[in-house]
N, C-alpha and C positions, 0 to 999 in steps of 0.2 A: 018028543025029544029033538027030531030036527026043529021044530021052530025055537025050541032052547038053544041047540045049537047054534042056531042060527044068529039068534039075537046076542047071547056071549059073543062070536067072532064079531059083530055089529061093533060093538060096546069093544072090544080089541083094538079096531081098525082105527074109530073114533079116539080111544086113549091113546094112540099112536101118533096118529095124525095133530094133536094137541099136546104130545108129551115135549121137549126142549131138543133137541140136538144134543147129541152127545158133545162134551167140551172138546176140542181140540186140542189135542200137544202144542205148546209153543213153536214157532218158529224160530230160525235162526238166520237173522239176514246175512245175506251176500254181496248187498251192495250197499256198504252206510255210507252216508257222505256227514262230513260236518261242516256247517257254517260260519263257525264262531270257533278263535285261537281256544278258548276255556275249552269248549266243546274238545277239540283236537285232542285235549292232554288227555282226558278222558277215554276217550274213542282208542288212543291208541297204546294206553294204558292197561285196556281190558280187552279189546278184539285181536284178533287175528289175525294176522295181515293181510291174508287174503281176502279179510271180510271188508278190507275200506277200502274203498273206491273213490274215494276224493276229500282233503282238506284243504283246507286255506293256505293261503301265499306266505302266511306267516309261521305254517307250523314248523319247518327247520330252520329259523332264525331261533340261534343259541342265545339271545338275549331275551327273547320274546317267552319262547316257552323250554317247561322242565323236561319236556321229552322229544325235545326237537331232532335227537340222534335217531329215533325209532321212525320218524318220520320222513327220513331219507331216501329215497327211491319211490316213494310214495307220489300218486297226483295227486298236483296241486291245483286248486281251482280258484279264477277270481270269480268277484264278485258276480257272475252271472247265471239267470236262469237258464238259458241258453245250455250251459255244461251241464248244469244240470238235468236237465230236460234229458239228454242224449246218454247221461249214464243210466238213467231210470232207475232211480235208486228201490230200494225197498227199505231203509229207514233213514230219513234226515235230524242228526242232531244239533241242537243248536241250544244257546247259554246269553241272553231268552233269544228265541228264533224271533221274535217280534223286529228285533235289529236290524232284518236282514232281507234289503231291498232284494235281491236274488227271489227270494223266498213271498215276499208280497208280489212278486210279477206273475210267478207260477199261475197253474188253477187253481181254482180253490180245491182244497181237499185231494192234491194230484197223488201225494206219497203219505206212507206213514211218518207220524211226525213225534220224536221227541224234544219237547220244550222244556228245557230246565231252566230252575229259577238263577240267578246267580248266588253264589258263592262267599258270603264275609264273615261267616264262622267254621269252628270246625266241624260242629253240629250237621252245618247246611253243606260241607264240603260231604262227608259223609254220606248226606242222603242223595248227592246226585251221585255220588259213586253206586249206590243201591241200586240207583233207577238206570242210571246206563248200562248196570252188567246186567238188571234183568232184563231192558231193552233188547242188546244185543245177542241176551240169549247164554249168558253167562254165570250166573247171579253167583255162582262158588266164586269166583275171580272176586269180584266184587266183595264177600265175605271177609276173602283172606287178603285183599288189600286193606281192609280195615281194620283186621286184626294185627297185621304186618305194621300198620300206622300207629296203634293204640300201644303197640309195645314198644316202638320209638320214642315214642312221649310217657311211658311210663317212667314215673319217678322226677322229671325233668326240673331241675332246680329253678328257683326265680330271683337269680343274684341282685337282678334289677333292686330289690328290698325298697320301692317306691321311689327311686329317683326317675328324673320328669327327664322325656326324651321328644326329640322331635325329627318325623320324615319328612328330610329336606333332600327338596328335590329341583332340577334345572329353571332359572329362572325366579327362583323364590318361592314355588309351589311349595305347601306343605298339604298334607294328606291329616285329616281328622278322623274324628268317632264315628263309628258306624261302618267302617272299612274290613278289609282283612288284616293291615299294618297295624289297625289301633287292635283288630284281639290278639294280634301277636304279642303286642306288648304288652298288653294284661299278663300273657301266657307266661313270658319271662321275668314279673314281676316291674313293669315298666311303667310311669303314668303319663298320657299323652298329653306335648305342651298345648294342642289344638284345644284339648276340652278343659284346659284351665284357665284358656283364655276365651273361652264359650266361639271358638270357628265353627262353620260348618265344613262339610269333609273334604272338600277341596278348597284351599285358599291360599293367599300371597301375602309372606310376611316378607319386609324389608329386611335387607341386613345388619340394617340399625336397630326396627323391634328384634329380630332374634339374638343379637347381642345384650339386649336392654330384658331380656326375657331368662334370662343366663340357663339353658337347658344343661343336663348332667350331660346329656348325650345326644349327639347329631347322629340318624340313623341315615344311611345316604346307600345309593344304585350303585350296587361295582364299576357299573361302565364309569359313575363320576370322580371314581377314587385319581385319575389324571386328566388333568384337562383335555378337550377334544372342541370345545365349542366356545363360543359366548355363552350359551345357556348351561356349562357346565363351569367355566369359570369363577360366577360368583364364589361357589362352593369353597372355593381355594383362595379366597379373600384375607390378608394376615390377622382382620377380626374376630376371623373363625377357625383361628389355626391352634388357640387353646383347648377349645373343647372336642373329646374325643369323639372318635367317632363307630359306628359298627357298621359296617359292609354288606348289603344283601345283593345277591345277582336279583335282579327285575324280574327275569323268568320264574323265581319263586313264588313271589307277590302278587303279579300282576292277577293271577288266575286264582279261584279257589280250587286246588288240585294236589295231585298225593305231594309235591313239592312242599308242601304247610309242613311237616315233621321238620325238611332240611333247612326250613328257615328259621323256624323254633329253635333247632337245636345249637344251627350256628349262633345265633342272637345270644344265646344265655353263654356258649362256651367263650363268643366274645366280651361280652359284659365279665363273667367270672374272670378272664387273663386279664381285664384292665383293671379291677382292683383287687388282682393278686391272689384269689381263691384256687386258681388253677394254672396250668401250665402255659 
């Protein structure tokens, strides 16, 4: 019997010794930084305020981003490892971190890293919202900002009924397929002048093709609804004073971020009041 015994506790020690680690609870970091504006809306979207510890130079510019008010009092970090280094973060976000000279200076493998993909559907706006609130240790935030999204866009009309629009933008830039602008316009029933004239996603039409192109709808940056620059003035050319226009703030668009509901929405209630379906 002791040599039974014996060799069962044997045979214990060994299955012990070979069995996995018990899984660990998540963490919840205390020190996120993010490196990228996209990143930002996110981060500060779903965390806590006490949990960020540094974003970008850009995230309280009201133009740039949807949540630039929440980012107020907040540090801001430029571009350097350097800052980083000294907060010592415990999770860095970024929208892709590949961007981000900061980020290649580090060591290799210094902090925990979340790399999200970017952003041009609602789909992929979605899953990084997943992956940051599970990141940061949130994932219900996460849930009910999706659910909170999914009922804004519930029911949303598409007054567009296939008339071709195009994002003009300073300069003559217009913005093509494969963006977050062009699945906006899908969303509102809109068809993009870019992919009827086979552009790729960023290109430059003259004033004279876009006049020669006769779009239903010129979709144009709040900032350009009054002149401010050379590179906004084309916009306000008398060639392009017949075709109407719809207004996005930039801060919606720029990013794939919970802003995507406010820009759908406003798009279709502007398109609906220009040909007279609503108020």
């Amino acid at each position: 019997m002791p040599a039974l015994a014996a060799l069962l506790g044997g045979a214990a020690s060994l299955w012990a010794a070979s069995a996995p680690p018990p899984a660990k609870a998540p963490t919840v970091p205390l020190r996120i930084v993010s490196i990228n504006l996209c990143a930002d809306q996110l981060v500060l979207a779903l965390a806590d305020r006490e949990q960020i510890a540094g974003l970008t130079e850009n995230a309280t510019d009201a133009e740039m981003s949807g949540e630039a008010m929440k980012a107020r009092g907040l540090p801001l970090l430029s571009n350097s490892a350097e800052q980083i280094l000294a907060i010592e973060p415990d999770l860095i976000v970024g929208m892709p971190a590949s961007r981000s000279a900061a980020l290649r200076a580090l060591p290799e493998q210094s902090y925990p890293l979340l790399d999200l993909a970017t952003a041009n559907t609602l789909d992929e706006i979605y899953s990084s919202i997943r992956q940051t609130a599970v990141a940061i240790g949130h994932p219900a935030r996460g849930d009910a900002l999706i659910a909170r999204m999914q009922g804004e866009l519930a029911g949303l009309p598409k007054p567009g009924k296939g008339r071709v629009a195009a994002y003009y933008q300073r300069r003559g830039y217009m913005t093509g397929t494969g963006t977050l602008i062009d699945e906006l316009m899908t969303r509102v029933g809109l068809v993009n002048l870019a992919s009827k004239l086979g552009k790729p996603p960023l290109s430059q039409l003259s004033l004279e093709e876009m006049v020669a192109a006769e779009p239903d709808y010129l979709i144009v940056e709040s900032a350009t609804d009054e002149v401010t620059d050379q590179g906004s003035e084309m916009l306000h050319h008398p060639a392009l004073k017949d075709i109407p226009r719809i207004s996005v703030p930039q801060a919606w668009t720029v990013c794939g971020s919970p802003a995507y509901t406010e820009a759908a929405r406003s798009m279709a209630a502007q398109i609906a009041k220009l040909e007279g379906q609503g108020a």
